[in-house]
C-alpha positions in Angstrom: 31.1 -66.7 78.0 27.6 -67.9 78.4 26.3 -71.1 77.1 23.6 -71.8 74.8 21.5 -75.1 74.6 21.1 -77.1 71.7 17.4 -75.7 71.4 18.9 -72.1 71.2 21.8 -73.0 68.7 19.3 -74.7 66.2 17.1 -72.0 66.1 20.3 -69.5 66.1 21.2 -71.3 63.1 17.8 -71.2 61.4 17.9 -67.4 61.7 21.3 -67.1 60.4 20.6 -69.1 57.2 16.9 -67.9 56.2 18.4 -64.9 53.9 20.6 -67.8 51.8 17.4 -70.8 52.0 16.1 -70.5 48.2 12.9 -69.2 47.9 10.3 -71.8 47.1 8.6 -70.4 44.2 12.2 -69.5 42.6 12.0 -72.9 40.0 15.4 -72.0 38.7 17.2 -72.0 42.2 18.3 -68.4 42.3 18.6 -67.0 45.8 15.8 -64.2 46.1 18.5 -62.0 48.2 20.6 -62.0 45.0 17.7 -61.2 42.4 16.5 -58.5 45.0 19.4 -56.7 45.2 20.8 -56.8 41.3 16.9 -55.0 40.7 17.1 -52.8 43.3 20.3 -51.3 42.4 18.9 -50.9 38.6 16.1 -49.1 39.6 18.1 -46.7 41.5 20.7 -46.1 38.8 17.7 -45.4 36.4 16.2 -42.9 38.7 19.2 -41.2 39.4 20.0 -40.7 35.8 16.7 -39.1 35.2 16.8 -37.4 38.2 20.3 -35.1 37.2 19.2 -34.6 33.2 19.1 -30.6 32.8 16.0 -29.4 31.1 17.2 -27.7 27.7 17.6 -23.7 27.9 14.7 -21.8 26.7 16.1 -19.3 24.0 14.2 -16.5 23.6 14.1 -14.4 20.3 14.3 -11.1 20.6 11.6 -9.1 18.7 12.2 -6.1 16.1 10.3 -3.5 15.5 10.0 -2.2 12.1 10.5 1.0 11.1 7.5 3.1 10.3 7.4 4.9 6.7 7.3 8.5 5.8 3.8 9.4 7.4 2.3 6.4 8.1 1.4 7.3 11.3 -0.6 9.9 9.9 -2.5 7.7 7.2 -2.1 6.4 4.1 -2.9 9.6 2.6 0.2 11.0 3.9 2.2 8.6 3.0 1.2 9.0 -1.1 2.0 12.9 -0.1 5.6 12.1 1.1 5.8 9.4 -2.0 5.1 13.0 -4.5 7.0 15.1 -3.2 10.0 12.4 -3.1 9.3 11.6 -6.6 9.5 15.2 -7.5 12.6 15.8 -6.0 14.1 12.6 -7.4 12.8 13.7 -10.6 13.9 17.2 -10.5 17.5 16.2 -9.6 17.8 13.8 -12.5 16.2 16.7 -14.8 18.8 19.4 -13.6 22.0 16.6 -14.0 20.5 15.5 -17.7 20.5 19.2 -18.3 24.0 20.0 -17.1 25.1 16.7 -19.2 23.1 16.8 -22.4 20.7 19.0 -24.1 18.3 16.4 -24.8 15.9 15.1 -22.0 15.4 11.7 -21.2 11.5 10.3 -21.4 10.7 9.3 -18.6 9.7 6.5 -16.5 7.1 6.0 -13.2 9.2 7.5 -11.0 8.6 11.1 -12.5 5.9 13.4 -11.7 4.2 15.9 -13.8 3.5 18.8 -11.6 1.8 21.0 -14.3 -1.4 20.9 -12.3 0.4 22.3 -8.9 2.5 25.3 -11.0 -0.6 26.2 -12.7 -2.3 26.8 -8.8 0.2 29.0 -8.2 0.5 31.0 -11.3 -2.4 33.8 -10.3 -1.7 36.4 -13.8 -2.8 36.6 -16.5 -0.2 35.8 -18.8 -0.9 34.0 -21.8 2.2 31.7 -21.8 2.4 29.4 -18.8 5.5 28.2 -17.4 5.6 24.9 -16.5 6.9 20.9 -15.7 6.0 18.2 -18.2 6.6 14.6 -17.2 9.8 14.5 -17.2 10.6 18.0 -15.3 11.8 19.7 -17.9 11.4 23.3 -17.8 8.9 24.6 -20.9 6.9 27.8 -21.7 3.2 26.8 -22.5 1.5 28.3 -25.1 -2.2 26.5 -25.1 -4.4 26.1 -27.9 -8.5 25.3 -28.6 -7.7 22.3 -30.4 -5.5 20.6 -27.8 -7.4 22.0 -24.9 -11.3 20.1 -26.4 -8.8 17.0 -26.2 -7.8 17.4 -23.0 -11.3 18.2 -21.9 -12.2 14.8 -23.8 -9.6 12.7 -22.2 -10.8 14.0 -18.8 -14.2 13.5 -19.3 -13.6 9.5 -20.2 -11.6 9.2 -17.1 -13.9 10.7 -14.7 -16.4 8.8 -16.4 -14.6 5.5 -15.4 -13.9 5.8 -12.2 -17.1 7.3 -11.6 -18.9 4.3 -12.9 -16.0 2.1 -11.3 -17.2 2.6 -7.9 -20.9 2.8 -8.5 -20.9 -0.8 -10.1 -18.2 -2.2 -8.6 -18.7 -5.1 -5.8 -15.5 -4.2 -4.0 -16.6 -3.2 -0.7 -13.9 -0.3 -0.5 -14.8 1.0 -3.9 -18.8 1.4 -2.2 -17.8 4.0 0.5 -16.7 6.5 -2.6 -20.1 6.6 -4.0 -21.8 10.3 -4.5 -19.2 11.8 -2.8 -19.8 15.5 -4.4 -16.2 15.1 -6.3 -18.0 14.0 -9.3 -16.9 15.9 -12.6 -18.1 13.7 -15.7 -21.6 15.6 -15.6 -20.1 18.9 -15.7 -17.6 18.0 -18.4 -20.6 16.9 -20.5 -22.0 19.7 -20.5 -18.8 21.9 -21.7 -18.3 19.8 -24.0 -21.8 20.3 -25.5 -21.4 24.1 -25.2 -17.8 24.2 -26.4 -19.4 22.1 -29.4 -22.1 25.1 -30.1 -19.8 27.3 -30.1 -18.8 25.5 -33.6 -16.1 23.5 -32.4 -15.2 20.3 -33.2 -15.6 17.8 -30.9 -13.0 14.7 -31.0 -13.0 11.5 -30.0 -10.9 10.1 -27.0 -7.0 10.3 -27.8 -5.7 7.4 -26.8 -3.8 8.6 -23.9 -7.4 9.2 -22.3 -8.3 5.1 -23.7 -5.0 3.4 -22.1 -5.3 5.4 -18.7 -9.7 4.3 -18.7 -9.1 0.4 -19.3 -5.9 0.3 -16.9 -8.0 1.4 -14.3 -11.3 -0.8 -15.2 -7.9 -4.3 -15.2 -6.2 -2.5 -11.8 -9.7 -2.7 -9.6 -10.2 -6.2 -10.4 -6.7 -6.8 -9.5 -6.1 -4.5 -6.1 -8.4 -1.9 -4.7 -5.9 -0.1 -2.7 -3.8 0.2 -6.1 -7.3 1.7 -7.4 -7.9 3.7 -4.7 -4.4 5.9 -5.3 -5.7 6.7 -8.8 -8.8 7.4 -7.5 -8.0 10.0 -4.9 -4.8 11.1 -7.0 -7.2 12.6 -10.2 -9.6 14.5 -8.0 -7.1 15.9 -6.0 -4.6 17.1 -9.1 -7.5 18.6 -10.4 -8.6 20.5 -7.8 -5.0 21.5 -6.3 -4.2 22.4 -10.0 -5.7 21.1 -12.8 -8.9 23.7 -12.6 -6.8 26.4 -12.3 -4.5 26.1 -15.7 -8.4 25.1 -16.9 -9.6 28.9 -16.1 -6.7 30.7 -17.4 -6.7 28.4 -20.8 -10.2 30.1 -20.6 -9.7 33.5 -20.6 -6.9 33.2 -23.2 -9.0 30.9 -25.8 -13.0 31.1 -24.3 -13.0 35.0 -23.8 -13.2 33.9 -19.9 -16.0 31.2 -19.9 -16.4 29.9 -16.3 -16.6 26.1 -17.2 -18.2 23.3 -15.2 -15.4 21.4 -14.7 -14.5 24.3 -12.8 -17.9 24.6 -10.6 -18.8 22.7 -7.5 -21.8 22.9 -5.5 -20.9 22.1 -2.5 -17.6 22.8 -0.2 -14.5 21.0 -2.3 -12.0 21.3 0.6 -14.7 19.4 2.9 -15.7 17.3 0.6 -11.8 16.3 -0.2 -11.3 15.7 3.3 -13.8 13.3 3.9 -12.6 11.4 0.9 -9.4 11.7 2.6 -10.3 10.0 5.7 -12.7 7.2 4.1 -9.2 6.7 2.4 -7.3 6.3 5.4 -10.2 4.5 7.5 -9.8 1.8 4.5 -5.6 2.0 5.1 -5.9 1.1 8.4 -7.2 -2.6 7.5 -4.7 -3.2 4.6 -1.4 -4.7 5.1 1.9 -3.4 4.8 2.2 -5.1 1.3 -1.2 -3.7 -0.1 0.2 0.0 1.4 3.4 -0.5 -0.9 1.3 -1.5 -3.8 -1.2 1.2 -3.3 2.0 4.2 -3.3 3.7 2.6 -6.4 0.9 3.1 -8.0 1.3 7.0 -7.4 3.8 7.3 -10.2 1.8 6.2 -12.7 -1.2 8.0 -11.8 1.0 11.3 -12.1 2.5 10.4 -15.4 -1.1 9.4 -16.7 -2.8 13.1 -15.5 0.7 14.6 -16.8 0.6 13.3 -20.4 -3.1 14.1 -20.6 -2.8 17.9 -19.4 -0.2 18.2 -21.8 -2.5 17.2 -24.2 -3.6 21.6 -24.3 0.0 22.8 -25.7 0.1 19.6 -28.3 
């Protein structure tokens, strides 16, 4: 074993003892070696501890897609055609189990439909009775007279009146695109009227069928134009899929034939219908799905309106 000089053994033991000398700027005699290490090892328990956390799982909904209604793809025209014809055979089923249960009918409620107008489309001779649905479905023989048919003229020519000068003051922007659109029968009424009047008949004033339907209209476009909008298309169309035709053969029966106004148009009523049709569904395309379902409930109560008014010709 080699050894060392003093020189090398004091310096030897210098070395050895600098890590346990306190440090000089420590006032409260703490070995730096100790505070360094206790720091250290915090630090890198911190870290690690943030280092393993898992990130929470990401929990993904899963979307659903609702299913579209009876011809909505088609417009919203379509759809009020699919909400008839359900209400009609809704309404004819109740009909045929009231009639296999009692001989009294019930009286109705929104979800009937009057389908005088489409029976009287169909019915092409020249019968004088007419067989047909009232409001509530129930199978009747019609047997039309002058009186009831002037007030049924009357009641029409208020309501086409109304919605005539509905959408030509109104400042609903969807009521403006049905302006002038050739449909327009309150002229042409007026002037049966007047002629019908000549003939020494007396002219009445609006039943009150005709006066409920014309200020539930003027309250429902301040409330909801598509709700409007079904009335709207739903008059014109019932009278001309129907409503001219039991018109003209209430003619030849009680007028000797007279070929009304009501029943005249000047230009091309199937063209003109379908460009009503698709302003109509141009309009649906912006509305929501709660404005369509507003807009189709409505189509009950525009039937049973028209309904109670064309019965007005066998009352």
């Amino acid at each position: 074993m080699a050894l060392l000089l003093p020189s090398q053994l004091l310096c030897n033991s210098v070395v050895s003892l600098r890590p346990f000398l306190p440090n000089p700027k420590n006032t409260n005699g703490f070995f730096t070696l100790c505070s360094s290490t206790a720091t250290t090892n915090n630090t890198t328990t911190t870290t690690t501890t943030s280092t393993n956390a898992a990130p929470a799982p990401v929990i993904r909904k899963r979307k659903r897609y609702r299913k579209l209604c009876p011809g909505e793809s088609k417009g919203i025209v379509e759809e009020m055609r699919f909400v008839a014809m359900r209400l009609y055979t809704n309404n004819s089923t109740t009909t045929s189990n009231s009639n296999s249960n009692s001989n009294s009918s019930s009286d109705g409620d929104e979800s009937g439909i009057d389908n005088c107008n489409n029976d009287g489309g169909n019915n092409n001779n020249n019968n004088n009775n007419y067989d047909s649905n009232d409001c509530d479905g129930e199978k009747e023989t019609w047997v039309p007279n002058i009186e009831g048919f002037v007030k049924y003229l009357v009641d029409s020519e208020l309501i086409f009146r109304t919605i005539e000068r509905i959408v030509d003051e109104s400042d609903n922007i969807a009521c403006t695109y049905f302006r002038q659109t050739g449909l327009e029968r309150s002229e042409s009424l007026s002037k049966d009227l007047e002629w019908i009047e000549q003939q020494g008949i007396l002219i009445p004033e609006p039943n009150s069928l005709g006066v409920s339907y014309a200020q539930y209209l003027e309250e429902l476009v301040e409330k909801s134009a598509p709700m409007f909008l079904c009335h709207f298309y739903n008059i014109y169309f019932a009278h001309i899929s129907g409503g001219q035709f039991i018109a003209k053969q209430v003619c030849e029966k009680l007028l000797e034939g007279k070929d009304l106004e009501f029943c005249r148009w000047e230009g091309n009523v199937p063209e003109l219908l379908k460009e009503v049709r698709e302003k109509l569904n141009k309009l649906g395309e912006a509305w929501s799905r709660d404005e369509k379902n507003k807009c189709l409930r409505e189509a009950a109560k525009s039937f049973k309106f028209l309904g109670q008014i064309v019965r007005l010709i066998i009352l």
